[in-house]
Every structure is written in C-alpha cells, then in structure tokens.
DSSP file (Angstrom, degrees, kcal/mol; ACC not computed):
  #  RESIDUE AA STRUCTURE BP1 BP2  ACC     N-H-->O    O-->H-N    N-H-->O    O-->H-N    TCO  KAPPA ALPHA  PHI   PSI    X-CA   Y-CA   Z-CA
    1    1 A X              0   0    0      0, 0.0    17,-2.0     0, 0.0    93,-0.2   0.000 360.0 360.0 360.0 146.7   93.0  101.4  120.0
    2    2 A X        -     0   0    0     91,-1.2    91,-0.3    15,-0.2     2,-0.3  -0.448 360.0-153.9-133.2 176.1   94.1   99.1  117.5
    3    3 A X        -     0   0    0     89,-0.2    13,-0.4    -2,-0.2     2,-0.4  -0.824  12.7-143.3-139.1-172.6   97.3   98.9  114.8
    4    4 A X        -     0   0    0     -2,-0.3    87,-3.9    11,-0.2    11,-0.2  -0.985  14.0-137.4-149.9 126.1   97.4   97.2  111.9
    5    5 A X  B     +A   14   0A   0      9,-2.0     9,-1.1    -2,-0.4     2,-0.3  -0.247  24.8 166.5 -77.4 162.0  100.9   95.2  110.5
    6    6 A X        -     0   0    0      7,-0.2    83,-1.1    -2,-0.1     2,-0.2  -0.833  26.6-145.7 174.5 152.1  102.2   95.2  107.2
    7    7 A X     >  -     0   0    0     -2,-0.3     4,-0.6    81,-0.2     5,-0.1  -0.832  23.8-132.7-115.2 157.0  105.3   94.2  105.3
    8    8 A X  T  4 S+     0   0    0     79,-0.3    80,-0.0    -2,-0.2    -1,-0.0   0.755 100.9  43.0 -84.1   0.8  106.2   96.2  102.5
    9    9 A X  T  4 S+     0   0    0      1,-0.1    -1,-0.2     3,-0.0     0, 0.0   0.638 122.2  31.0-102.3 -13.1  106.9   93.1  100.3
   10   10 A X  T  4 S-     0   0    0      2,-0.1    -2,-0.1    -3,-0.0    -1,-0.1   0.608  94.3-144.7-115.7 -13.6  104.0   90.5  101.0
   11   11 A X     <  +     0   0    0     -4,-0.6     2,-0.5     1,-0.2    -3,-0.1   0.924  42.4 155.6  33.4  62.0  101.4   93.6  101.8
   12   12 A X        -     0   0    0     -5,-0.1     2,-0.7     2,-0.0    -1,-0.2  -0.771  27.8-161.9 -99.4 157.7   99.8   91.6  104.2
   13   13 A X        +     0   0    0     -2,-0.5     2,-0.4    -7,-0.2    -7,-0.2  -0.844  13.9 178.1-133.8 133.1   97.9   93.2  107.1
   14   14 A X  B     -A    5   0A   0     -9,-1.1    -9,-2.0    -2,-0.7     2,-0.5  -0.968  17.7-151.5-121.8 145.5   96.8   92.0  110.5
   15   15 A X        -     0   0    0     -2,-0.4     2,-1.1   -11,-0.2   -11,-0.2  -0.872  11.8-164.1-125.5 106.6   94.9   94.4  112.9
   16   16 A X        -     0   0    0     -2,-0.5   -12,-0.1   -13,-0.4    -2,-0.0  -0.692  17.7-129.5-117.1 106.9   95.4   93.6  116.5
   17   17 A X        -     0   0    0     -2,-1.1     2,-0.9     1,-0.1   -15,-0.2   0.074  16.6-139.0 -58.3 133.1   93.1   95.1  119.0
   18   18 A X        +     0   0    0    -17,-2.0     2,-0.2    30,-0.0    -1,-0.1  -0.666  28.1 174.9 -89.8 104.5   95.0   96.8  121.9
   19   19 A X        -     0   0    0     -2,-0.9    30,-0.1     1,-0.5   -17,-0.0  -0.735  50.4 -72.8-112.7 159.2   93.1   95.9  125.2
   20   20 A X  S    S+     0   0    0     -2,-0.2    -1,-0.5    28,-0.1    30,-0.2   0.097 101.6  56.6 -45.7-154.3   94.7   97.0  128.8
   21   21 A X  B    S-B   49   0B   0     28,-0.9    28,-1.3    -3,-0.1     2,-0.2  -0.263  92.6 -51.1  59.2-159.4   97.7   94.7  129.3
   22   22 A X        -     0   0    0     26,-0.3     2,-0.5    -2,-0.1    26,-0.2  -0.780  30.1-179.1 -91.3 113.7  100.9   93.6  127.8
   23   23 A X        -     0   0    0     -2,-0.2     2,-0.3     9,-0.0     8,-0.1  -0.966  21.1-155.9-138.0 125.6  101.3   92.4  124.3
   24   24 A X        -     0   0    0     -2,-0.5     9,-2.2    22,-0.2     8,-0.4  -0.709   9.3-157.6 -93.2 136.5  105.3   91.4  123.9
   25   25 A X  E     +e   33   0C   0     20,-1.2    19,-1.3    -2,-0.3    20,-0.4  -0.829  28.0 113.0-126.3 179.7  106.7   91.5  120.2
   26   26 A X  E     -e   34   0C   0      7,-0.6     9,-5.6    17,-0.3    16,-0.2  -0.905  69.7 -87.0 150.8 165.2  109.7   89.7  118.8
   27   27 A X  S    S+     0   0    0     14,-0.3     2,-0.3    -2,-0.2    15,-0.2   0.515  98.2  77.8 -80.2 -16.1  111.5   87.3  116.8
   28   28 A X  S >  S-     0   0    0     14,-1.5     3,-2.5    13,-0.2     7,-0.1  -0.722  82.9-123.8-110.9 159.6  111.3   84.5  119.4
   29   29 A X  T 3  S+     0   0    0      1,-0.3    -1,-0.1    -2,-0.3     5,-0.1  -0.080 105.8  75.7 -89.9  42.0  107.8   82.3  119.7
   30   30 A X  T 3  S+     0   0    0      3,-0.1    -1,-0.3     0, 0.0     2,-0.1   0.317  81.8 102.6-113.9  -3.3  107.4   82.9  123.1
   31   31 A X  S <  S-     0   0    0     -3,-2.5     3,-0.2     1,-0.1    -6,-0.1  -0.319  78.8-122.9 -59.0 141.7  106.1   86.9  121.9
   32   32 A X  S    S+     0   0    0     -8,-0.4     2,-0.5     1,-0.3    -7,-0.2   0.990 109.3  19.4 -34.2 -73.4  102.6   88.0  121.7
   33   33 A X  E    S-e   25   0C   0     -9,-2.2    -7,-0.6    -3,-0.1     2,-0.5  -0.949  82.2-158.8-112.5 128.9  103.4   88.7  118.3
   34   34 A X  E     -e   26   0C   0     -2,-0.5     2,-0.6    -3,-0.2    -7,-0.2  -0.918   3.5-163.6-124.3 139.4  106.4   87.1  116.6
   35   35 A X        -     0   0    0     -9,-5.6     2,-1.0    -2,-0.5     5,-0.0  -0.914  16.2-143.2-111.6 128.6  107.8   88.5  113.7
   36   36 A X        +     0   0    0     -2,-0.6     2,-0.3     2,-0.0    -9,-0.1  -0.280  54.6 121.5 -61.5  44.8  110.0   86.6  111.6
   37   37 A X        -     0   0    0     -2,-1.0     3,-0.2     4,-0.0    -2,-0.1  -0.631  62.3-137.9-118.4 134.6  112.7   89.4  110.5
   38   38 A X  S    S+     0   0    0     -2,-0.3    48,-0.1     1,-0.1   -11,-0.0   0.545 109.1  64.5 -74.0 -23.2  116.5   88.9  111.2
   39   39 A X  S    S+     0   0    0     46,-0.1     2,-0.4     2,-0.1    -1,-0.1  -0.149  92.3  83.5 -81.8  20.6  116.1   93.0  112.0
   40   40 A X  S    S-     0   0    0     -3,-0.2     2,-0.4    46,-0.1     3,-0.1  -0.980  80.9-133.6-149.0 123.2  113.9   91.9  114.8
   41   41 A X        -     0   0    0     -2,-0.4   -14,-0.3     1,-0.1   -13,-0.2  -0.883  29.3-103.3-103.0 144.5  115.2   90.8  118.1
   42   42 A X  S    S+     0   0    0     -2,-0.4   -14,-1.5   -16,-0.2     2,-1.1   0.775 122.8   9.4  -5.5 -79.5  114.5   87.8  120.2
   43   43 A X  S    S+     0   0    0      1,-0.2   -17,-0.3   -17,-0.2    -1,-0.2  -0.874  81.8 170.4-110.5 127.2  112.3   90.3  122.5
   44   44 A X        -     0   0    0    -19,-1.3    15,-1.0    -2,-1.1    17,-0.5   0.969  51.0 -38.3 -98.1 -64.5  112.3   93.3  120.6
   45   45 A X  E     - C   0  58B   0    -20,-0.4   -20,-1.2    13,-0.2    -1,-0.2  -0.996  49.2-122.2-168.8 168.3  109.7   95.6  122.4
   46   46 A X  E     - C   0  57B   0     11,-2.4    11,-0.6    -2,-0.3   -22,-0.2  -0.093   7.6-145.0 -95.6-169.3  106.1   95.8  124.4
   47   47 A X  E     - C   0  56B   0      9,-0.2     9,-0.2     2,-0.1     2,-0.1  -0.482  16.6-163.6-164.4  86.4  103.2   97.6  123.9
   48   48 A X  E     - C   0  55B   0      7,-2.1     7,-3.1   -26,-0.2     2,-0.3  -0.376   6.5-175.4 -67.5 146.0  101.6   98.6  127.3
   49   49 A X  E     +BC  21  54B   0    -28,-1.3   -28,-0.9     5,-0.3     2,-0.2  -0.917  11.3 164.8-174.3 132.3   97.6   99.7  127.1
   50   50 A X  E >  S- C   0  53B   0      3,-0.9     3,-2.3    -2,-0.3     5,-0.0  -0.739  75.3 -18.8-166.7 121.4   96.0  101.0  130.7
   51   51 A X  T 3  S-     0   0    0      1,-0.2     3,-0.1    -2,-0.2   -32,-0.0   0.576 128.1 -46.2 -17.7  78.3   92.6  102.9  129.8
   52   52 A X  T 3  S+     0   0    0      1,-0.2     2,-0.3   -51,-0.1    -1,-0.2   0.527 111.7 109.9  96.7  -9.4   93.0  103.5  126.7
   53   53 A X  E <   -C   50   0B   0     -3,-2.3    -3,-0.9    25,-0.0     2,-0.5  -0.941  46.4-167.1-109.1 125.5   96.8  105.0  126.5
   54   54 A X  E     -CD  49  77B   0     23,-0.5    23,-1.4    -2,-0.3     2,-0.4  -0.862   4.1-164.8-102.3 149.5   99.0  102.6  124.9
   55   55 A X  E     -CD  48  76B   0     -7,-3.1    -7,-2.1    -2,-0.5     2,-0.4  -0.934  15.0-138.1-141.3 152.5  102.6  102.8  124.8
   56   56 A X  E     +CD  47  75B   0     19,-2.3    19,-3.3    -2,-0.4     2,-0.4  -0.814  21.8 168.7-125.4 143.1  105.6  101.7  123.3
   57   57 A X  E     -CD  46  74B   0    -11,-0.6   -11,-2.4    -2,-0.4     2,-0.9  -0.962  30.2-128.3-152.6 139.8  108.7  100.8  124.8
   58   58 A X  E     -C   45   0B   0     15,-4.7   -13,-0.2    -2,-0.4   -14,-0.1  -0.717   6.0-155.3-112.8 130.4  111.8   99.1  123.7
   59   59 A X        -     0   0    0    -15,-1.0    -1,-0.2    -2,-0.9   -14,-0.1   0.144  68.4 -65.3 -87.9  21.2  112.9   96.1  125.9
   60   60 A X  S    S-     0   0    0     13,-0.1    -1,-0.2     1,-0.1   -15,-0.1   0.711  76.3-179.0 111.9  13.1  117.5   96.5  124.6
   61   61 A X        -     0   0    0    -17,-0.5    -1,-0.1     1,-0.1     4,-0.1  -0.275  42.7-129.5 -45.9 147.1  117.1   95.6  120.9
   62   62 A X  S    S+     0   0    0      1,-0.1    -1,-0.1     2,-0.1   -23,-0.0   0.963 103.7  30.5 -23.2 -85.0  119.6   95.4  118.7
   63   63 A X  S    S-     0   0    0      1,-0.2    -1,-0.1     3,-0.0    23,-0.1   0.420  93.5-138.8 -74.1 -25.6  117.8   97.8  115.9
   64   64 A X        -     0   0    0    -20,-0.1    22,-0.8    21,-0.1     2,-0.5  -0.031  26.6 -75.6  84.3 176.9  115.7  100.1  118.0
   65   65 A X  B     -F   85   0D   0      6,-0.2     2,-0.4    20,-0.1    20,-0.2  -0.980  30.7-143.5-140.4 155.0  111.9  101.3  117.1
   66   66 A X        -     0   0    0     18,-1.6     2,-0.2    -2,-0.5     5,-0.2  -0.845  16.3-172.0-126.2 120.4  111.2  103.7  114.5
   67   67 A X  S    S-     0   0    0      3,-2.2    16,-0.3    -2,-0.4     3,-0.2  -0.932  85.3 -28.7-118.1  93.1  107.9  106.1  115.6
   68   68 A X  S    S-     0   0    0     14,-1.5    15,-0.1    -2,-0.2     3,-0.1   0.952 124.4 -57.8  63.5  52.0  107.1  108.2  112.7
   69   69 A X  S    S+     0   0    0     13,-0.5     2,-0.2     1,-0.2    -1,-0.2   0.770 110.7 114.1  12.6  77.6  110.8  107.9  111.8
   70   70 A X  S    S-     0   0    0     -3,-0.2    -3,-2.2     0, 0.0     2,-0.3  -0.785  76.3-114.9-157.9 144.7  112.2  109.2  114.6
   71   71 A X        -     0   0    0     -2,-0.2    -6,-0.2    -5,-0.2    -5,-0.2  -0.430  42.9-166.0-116.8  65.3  114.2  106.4  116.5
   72   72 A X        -     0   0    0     -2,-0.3     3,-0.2    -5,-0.1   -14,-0.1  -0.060  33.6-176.7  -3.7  98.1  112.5  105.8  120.0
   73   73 A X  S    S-     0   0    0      1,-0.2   -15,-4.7   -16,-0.1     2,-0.3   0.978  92.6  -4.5 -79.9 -32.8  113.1  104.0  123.7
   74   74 A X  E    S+D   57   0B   0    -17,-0.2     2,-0.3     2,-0.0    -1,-0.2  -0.912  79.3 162.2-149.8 127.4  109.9  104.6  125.3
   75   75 A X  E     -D   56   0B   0    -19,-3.3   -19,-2.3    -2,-0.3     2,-0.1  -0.996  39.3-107.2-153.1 134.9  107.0  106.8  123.4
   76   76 A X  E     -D   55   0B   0     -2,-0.3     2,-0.4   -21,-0.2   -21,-0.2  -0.316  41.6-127.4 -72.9 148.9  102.7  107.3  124.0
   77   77 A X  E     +D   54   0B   0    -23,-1.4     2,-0.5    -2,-0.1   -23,-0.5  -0.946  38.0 171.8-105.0 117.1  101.2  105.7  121.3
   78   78 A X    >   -     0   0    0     -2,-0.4     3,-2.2     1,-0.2    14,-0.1  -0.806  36.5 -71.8-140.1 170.1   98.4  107.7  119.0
   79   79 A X  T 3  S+     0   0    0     -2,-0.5    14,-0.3     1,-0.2    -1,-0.2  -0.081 116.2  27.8 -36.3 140.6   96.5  107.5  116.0
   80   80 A X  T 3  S+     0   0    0     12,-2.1    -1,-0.2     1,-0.1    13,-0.2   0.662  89.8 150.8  73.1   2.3   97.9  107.8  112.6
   81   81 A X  E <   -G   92   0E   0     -3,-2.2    11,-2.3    11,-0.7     2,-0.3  -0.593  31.6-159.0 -61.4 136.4  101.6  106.3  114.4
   82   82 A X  E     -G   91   0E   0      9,-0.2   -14,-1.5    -2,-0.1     2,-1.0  -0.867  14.0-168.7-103.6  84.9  103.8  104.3  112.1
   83   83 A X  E     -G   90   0E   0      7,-0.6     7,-0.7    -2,-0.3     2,-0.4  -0.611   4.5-142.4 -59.2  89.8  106.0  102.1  114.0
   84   84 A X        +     0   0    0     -2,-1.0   -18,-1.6     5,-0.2     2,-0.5  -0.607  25.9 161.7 -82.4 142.5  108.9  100.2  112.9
   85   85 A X  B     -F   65   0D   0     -2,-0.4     3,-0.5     3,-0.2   -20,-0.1  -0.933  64.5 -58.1-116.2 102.2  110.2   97.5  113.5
   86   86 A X  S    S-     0   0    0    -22,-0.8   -46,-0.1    -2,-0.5    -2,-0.1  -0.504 121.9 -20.4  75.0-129.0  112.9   95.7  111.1
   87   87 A X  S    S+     0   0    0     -3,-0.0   -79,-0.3     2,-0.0    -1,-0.2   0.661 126.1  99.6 -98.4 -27.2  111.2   95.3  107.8
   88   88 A X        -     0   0    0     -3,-0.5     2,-0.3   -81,-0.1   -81,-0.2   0.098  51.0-164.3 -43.0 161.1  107.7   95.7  109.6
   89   89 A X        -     0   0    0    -83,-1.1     2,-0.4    -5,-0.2    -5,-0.2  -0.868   7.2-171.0-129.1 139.0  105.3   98.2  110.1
   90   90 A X  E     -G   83   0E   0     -7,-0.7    -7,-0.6    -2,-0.3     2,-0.4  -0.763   7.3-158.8-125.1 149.7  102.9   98.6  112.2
   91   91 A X  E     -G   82   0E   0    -87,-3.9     2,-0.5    -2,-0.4    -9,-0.2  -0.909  20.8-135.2-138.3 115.5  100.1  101.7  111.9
   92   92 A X  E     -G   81   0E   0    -11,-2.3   -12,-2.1    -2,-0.4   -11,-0.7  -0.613  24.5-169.1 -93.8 131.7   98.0  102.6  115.4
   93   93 A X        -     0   0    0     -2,-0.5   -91,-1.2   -91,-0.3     2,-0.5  -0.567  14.9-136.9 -97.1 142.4   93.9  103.0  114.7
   94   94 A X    >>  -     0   0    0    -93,-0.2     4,-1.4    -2,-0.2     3,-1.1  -0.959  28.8-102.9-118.2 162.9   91.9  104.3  117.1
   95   95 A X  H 3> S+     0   0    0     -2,-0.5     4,-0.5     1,-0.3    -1,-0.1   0.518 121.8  52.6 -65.6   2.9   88.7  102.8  117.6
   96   96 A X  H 3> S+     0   0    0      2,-0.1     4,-1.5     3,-0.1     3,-0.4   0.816 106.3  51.4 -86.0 -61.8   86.9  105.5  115.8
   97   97 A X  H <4 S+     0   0    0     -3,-1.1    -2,-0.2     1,-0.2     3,-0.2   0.855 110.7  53.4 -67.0 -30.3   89.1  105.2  112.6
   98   98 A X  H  < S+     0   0    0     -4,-1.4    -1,-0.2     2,-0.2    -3,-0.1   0.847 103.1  56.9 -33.3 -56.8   88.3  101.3  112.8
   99   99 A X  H  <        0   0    0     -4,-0.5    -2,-0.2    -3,-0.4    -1,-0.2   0.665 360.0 360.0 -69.5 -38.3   84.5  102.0  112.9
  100  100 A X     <        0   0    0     -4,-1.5    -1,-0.2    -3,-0.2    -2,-0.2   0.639 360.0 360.0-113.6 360.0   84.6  103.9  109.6
C-alpha cells in the first residue's frame, strides 16, 4: 500500500510506499514526512502499517484529519482514501493500483 501527496496549488505529487512500521507526519522536521502548512501541526498524525493494514490515527492536532471528508481520530486505511491534512492531500494506492 502506498499514497500519493498533492497540494491543490503546486500539483505536485510524491508517492510514498507504506511498509510495516511508523511513518509520523507534521509540520515540525523531526516527522517522517513534514509538511509545511500553518493547518498542519507540529506532530499532526501517524500512519501505522502491520501486514499490510495501514491505519491512520491523529496524535491531538489542532485541525483534525479529513478521510473522505468525514473528520476522523483513528480510521483503517484503504484504497481510493483521500486524506486531509491542512491544504494537503494525500490519496492511498494499493499495490495493485501502482502496478497498472
């Protein structure tokens, strides 16, 4: 399982594969992923992956996370998800949808 990042204003996209562990996101550089957004807190929320389920879980932010726009504290992660974050978004791939 994968996602793939986006802003809507620079349309850039990064796709960063979700292997078991921990990947921490946030405004501050000590994240996995740091996003630069003022709508983005220090540690904003995780993204746990354990064979093959990932899940998303929001560590006290300020702004919350947005699952298919629906406002979310802790939620399974699946194909075709749009998470937000801030101004981000982020869209989870499964390694199938990658391949083709």
């Amino acid at each position: 399982m994968a996602f793939t990042t986006g802003t809507p204003v620079l349309d850039e996209v990064e796709t960063i594969k979700l292997t078991d562990g921990t990947i921490s996101i946030g405004r501050a550089t000590d994240n996995d992923l740091s996003i630069h957004d003022t709508f983005v807190s220090a540690h904003h929320a995780r993204i746990f992956t354990y064979q093959s389920a990932s899940y998303i879980e929001d560590l006290g932010s300020t702004n919350g996370i947005l699952l298919n726009g629906r406002k979310v504290q802790k939620h399974t992660l699946h194909s075709g998800d749009i998470v937000s974050l801030g101004h981000h978004q982020f869209k989870i791939e499964t390694q199938e949808q990658q391949i083709a």
